[in-house]
C-alpha positions as CSV (number, residue, x, y, z in Angstrom):
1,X,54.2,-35.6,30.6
2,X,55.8,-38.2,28.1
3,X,59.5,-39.2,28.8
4,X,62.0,-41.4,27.4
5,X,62.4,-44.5,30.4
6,X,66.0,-43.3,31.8
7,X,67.4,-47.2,30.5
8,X,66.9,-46.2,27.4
9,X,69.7,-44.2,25.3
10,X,68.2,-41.4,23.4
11,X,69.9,-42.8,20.6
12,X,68.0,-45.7,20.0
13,X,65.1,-43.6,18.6
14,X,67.0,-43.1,15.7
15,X,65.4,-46.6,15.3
16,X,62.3,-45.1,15.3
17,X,62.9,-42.8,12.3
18,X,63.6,-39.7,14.7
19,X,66.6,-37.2,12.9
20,X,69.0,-35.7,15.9
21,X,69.1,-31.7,15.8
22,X,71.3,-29.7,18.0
23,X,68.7,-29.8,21.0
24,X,66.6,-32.6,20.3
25,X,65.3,-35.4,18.4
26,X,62.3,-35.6,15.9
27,X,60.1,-36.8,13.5
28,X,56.8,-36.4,12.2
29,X,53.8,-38.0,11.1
30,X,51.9,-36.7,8.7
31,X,51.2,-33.2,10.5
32,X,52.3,-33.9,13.6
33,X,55.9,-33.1,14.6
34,X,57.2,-35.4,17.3
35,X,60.6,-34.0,19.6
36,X,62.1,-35.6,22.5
37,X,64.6,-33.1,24.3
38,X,68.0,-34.4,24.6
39,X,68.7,-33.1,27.7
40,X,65.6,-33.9,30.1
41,X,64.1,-36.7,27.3
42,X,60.9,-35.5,27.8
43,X,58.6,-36.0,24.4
44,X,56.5,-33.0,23.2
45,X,54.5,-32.7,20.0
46,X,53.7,-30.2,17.7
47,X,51.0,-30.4,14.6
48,X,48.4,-27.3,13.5
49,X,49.0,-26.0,17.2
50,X,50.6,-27.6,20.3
51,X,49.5,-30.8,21.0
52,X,48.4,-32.6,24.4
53,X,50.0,-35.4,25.8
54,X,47.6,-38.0,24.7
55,X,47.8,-37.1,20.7
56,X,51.5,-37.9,21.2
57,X,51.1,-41.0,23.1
58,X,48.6,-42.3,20.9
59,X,51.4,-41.5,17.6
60,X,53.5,-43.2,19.7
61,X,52.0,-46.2,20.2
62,X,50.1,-47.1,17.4
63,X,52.2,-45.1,14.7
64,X,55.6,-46.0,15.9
65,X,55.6,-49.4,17.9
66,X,57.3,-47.4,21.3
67,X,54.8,-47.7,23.6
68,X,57.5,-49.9,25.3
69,X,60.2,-47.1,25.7
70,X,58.4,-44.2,26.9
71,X,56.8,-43.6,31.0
72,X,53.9,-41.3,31.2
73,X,54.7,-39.3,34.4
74,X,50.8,-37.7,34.7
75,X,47.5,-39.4,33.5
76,X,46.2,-38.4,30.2
């Protein structure tokens, strides 16, 4: 699982080119739909089908620059 660090404010991943919705933030690249829940800030992705943990992560990182603002709670 893929969370938001709690020191961070969601808000700041408006930074990141992430668009607030009513239950969540997100962005995409290319195919690949990136939300982060508001509530719980966990980070889930979406592209063709669902996605595993390690697709997102790698967006991310090497996409986005955040691999500094996120804590990876299992091992992918």
């Amino acid at each position: 699982m893929i969370k938001l660090k709690e020191e961070i404010e969601i808000e700041k991943l408006k930074e990141y080119g992430f668009s607030e919705n009513r239950y969540h933030y997100k962005t995409n690249i290319g195919a690949l739909d990136i939300y982060c829940n508001k509530e719980t800030k966990e980070i889930s992705g979406v592209g063709f089908y669902p996605v595993g943990d390690r697709i997102v992560f790698r967006a991310l990182k090497e996409d986005l620059g955040m691999e500094n603002l996120v804590d990876i709670t299992k091992k992918i």
